[in-house]
C-alpha angles and dihedrals in degrees: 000000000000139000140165132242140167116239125097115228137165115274093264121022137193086237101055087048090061099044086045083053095040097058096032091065093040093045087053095046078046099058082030092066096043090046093045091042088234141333100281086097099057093177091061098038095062087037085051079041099062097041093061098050085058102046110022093023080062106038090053092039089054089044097054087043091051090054100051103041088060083042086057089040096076093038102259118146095244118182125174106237109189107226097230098201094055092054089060093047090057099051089051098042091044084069088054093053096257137106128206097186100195096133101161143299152250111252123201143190129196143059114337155176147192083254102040083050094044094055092043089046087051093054092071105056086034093067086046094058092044089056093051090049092050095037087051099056091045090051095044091054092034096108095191109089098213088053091042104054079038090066089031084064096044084046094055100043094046090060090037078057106045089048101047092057084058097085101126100220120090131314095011112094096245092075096061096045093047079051089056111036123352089192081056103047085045094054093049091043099059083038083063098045088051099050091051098051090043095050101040088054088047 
């Protein structure tokens, strides 16, 4: 997801480090907990733990990055900001069996356009789809069952998150790319639907 704000920053700040980092670790207990169905079985829950990291904790490192090197592409200031109520969401809804997975998002300052928004918006769930689809092979040719179900689930959640991010109502980036282009927003839509059933059945 993607917001604007006015404050000018480095590329990269210690601050952003610790709210990416923030929100990296609470978003994979997050995923830990649902996957574990709770925390009464602590072994799983550090090995789900892990997993997670590895898989959800990438795949939204790589999204909010997607979204600000565009961002800095076209020379805005971007910084990712963690949403600390919906971290919090997630962790109580994760004992429910359900994840909403709204962690935090880039924030950006400079000129800007439905276009230039809707490109920067697309790079998120992009990077999403790229990372099922390469979770997916290597999980598919993995012949080792524990590393395989290990890249199935980055596979699934990667497209769960690309597509999630896909609502198309602020500050989601659905809502920016539905702004920009609705053929656009339709084709990644259905990309999105069809990730997640392939690589759920795989």
């Amino acid at each position: 997801m993607i917001e604007a704000r006015r404050v000018g920053q480095p590329r990269f700040s210690r601050y952003e480090i610790q709210e990416i980092s923030k929100a990296w670790a609470v978003l994979s207990l997050a995923f830990a907990i649902y996957f574990n169905h709770g925390i009464s079985d602590i072994v799983g829950l550090v090995t789900f733990f892990v997993i997670s990291g590895l898989t959800v904790g990438v795949g939204f490192l790589l999204h909010e990055l997607g979204h600000k090197f565009v961002a800095q592409k076209y020379g805005l200031w971007a910084e990712f900001r963690a949403y600390n109520q919906g971290l919090v969401l997630a962790l109580v809804m994760s004992f429910f069996g359900f994840i909403f997975a709204a962690p935090g998002a880039v924030m950006i300052h400079g000129m800007t356009s439905p276009a230039r928004l809707g490109k920067i918006s697309v790079a998120g769930p992009s990077v999403n789809y790229v990372l099922a689809v390469i979770f997916a092979v290597l999980g598919l040719l993995n012949p080792l069952p524990a590393i395989s179900m290990l890249f199935s689930y980055g596979a699934t959640i990667n497209a769960f998150l690309g597509t999630f991010n896909l609502i198309p109502f602020h500050p989601f980036d659905g809502k920016k790319i539905l702004d920009w282009s609705g053929l656009r927003y339709g084709m990644m839509v259905v990309l999105g639907f069809a990730l997640i059933v392939l690589t759920m059945i795989s």
